[in-house]
Backbone bond lengths (Angstrom), bond angles and torsions (degrees), N, CA, C in turn:
res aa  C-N    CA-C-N  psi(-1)  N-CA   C-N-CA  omega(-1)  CA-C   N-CA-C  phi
1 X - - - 1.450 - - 1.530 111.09 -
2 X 1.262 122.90 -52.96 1.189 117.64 163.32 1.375 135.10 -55.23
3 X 1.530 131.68 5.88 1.292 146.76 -168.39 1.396 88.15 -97.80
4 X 1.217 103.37 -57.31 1.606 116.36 -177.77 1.739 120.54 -42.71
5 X 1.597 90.81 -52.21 1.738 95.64 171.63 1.417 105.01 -67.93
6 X 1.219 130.41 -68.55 1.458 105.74 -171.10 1.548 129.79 -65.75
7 X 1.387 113.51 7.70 1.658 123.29 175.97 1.258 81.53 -82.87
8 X 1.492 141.85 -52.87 1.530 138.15 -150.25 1.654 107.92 -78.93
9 X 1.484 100.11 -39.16 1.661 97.40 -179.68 1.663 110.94 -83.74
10 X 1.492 111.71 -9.47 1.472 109.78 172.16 1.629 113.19 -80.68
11 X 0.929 124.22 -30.56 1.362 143.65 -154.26 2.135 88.90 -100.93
12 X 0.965 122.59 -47.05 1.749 117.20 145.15 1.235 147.13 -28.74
13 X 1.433 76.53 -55.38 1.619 100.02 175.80 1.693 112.51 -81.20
14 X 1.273 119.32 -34.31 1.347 123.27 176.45 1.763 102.01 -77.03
15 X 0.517 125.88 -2.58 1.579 123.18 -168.35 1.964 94.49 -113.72
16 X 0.442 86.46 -16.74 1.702 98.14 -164.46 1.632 87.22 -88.03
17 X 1.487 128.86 -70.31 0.966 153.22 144.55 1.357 130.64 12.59
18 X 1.896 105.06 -63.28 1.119 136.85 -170.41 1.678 87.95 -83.11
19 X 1.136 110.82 -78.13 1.950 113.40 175.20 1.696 107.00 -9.33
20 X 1.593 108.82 -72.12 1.451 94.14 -157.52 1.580 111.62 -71.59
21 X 1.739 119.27 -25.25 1.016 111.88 166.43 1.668 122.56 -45.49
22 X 0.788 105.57 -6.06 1.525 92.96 -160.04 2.247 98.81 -128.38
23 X 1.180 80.88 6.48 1.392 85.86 158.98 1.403 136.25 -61.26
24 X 1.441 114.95 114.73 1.909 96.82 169.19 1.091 112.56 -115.69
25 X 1.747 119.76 -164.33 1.100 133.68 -153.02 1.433 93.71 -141.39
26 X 1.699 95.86 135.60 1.737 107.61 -166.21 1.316 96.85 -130.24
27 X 1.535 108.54 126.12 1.925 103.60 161.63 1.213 105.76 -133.68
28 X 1.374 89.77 160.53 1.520 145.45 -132.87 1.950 101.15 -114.38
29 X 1.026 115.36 104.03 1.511 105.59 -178.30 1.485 112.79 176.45
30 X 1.521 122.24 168.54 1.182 119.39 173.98 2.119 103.84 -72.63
31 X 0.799 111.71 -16.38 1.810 97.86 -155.70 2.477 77.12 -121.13
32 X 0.603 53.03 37.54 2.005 57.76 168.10 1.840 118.86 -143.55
33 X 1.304 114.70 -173.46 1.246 101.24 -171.73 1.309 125.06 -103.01
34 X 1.392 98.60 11.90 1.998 114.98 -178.29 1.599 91.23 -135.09
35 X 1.672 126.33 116.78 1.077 123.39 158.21 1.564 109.22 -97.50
36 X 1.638 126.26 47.23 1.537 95.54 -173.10 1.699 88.22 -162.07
37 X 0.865 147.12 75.77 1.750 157.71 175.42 1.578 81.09 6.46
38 X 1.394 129.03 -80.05 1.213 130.14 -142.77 1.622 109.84 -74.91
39 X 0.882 124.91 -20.78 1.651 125.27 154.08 1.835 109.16 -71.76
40 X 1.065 137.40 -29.26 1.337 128.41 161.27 1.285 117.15 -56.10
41 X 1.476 108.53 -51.46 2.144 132.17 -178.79 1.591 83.45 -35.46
42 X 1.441 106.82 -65.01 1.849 131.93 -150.97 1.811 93.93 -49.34
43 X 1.499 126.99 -62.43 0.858 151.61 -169.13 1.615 133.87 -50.43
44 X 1.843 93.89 -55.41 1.196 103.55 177.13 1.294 126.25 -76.54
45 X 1.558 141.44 -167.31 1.165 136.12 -172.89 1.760 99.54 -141.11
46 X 1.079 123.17 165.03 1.262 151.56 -159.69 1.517 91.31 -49.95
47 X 1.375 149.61 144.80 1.511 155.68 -175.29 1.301 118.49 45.16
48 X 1.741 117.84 15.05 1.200 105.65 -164.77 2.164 91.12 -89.73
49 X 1.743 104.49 -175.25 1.221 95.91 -139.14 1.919 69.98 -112.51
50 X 1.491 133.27 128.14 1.220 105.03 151.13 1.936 131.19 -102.08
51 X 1.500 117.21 126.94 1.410 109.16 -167.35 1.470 79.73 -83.22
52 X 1.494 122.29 149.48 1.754 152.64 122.63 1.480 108.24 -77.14
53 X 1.751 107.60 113.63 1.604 91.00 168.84 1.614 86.49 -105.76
54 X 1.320 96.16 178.99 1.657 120.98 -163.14 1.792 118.59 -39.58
55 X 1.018 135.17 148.85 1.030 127.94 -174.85 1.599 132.54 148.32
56 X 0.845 139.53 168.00 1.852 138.15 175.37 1.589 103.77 -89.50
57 X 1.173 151.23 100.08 1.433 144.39 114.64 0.787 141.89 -68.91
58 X 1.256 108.14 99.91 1.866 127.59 -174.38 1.819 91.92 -94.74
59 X 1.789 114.31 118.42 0.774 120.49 167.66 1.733 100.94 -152.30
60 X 1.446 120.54 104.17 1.676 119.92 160.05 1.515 115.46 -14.67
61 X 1.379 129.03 134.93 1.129 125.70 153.26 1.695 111.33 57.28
62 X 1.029 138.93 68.21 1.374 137.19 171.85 1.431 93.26 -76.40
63 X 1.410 129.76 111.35 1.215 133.66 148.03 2.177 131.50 -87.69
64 X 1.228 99.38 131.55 1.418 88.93 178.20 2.009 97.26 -114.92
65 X 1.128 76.84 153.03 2.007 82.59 -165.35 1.734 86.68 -150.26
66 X 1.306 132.97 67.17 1.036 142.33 -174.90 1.835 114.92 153.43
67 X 1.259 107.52 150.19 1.742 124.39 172.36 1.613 97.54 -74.76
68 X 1.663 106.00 107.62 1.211 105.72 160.25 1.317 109.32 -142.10
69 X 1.669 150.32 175.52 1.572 145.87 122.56 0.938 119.20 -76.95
70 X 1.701 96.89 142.06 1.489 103.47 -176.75 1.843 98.26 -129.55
71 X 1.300 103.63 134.04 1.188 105.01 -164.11 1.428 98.08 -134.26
72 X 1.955 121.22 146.44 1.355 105.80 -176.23 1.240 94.11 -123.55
73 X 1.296 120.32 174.58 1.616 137.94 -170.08 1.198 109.17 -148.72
74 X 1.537 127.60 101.07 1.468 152.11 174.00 1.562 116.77 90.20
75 X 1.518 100.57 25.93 1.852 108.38 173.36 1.498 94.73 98.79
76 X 1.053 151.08 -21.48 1.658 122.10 -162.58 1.470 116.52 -19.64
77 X 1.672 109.00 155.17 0.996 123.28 -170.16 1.934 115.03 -119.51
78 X 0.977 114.72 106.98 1.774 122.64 -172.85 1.438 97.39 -83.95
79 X 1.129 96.87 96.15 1.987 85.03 165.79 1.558 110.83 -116.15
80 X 1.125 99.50 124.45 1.646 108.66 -168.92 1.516 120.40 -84.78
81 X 1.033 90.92 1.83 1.871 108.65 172.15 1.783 123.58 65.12
């Protein structure tokens, strides 16, 4: 029985593992390739990291429906309207 638990918590842990490896990093900006938080949200995948650099985003309802970071760079501003 105990072979069993640690096949289950190994097989966790590798999966868990595999996720953050495979994490990226998305920014957020006028001169980048997502100008709009909620098309990044749309985009990214489960641990990925999102940078906001500085700026006004007025976007309704920013929903997150997934494990991500969101990190800003020079104050940006989220206004959810």
């Amino acid at each position: 029985m105990e072979t069993i638990n640690i096949r289950f918590l190994t097989g966790l842990l590798f999966l868990a593992a595999s996720q953050l490896l495979r994490a990226g990093s998305i920014r957020v900006g006028p001169d980048h390739n997502f100008t709009t938080l909620s098309k990044a949200i749309q985009y990214a995948r489960c641990g990925d990291t999102i940078w906001v650099e500085a700026g006004l985003y007025r976007e309704g309802n920013i929903v997150l429906d997934k494990s991500l970071t969101l990190m800003g760079k020079g104050n940006p501003v989220l206004d959810g309207e």
